[in-house]
N, C-alpha and C positions, 0 to 999 in steps of 0.2 A: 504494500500500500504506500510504503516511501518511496520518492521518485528525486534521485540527485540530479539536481541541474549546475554545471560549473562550483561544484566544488559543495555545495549547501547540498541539504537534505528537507526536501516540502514534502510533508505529509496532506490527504488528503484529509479536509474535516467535514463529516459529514452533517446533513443537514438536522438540525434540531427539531424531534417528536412536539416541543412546546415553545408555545411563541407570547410576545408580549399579548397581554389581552386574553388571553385564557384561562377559564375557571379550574384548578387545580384544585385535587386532593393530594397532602401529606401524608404518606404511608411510613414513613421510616423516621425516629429521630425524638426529639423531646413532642413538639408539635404533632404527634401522629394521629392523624384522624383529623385534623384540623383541615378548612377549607378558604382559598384565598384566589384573586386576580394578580394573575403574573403582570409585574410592572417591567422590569428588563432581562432580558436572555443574553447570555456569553457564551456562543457558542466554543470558541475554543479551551475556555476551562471546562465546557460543559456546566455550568451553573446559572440559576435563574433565581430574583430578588421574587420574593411572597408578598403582596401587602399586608401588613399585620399579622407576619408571621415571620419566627427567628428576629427578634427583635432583639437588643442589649444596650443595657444603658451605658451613657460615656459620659464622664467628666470632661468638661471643657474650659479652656482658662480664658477668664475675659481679655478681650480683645477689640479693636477698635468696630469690628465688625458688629459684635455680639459684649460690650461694656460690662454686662450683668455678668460672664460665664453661666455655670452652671452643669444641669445633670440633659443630659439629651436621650433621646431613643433614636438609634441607628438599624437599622434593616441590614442583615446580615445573609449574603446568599448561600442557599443550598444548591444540593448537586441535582443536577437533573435526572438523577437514576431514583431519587427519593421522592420524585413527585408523580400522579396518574393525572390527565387529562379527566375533566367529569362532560361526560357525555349532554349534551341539552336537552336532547330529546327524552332520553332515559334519567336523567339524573346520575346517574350513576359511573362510576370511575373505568375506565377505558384503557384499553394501549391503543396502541395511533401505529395505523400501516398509511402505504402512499398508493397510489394510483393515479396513471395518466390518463388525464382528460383533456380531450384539444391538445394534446402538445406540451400540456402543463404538466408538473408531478403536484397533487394536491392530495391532501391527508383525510383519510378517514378514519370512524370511530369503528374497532373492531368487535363492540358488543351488538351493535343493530347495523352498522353496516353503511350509514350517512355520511354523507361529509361536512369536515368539521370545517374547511375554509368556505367561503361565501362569496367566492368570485365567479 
């Protein structure tokens, strides 16, 4: 799957099961069973930010920005192996296969069978 070009090594990354904007359930971790809207995806570390979920609080020293400091809440990402897509129609949590339509590769839910993008 690695392919050297002039000296470097590019690996291929493949495309991410989950994308900004998708209702997610938490299967793994502190948060398990918890349910949240993906706000950003990485695909190359493979990880995705939860809204309101894996949260941790941080000290911050005041600063001209923020005068007061204080105690903040940060959103901390997990690994995208930890989360299932939640189906719309079914409610219920999914794995995501692809299929070409028109030329596209667009993703479906593999509990009922629909497609989860909307192009």
């Amino acid at each position: 799957m690695a392919k050297k070009i002039q000296g470097k090594v590019q690996t291929k990354v493949p495309k991410a099961k989950v994308k900004r904007g998708d209702e997610v359930l938490v299967i793994a971790g502190k948060d398990k069973g918890r349910r949240g809207k993906v706000v950003s995806v990485d695909v190359k570390e493979s990880t995705c930010i939860v809204e309101g979920i894996n949260e941790y609080k941080k000290h911050q020293k005041p600063s001209q920005k923020k005068p007061q400091g204080g105690i903040i809440t940060v959103a901390m990402p997990l690994n995208i192996s930890n989360v299932m897509v939640v189906d719309k129609s079914t409610n219920r949590p999914t794995r995501v296969g692809r299929k070409e339509v028109k030329g596209k590769s667009l993703r479906y839910a593999k509990v009922s069978g629909q497609l989860i993008d909307s192009e």
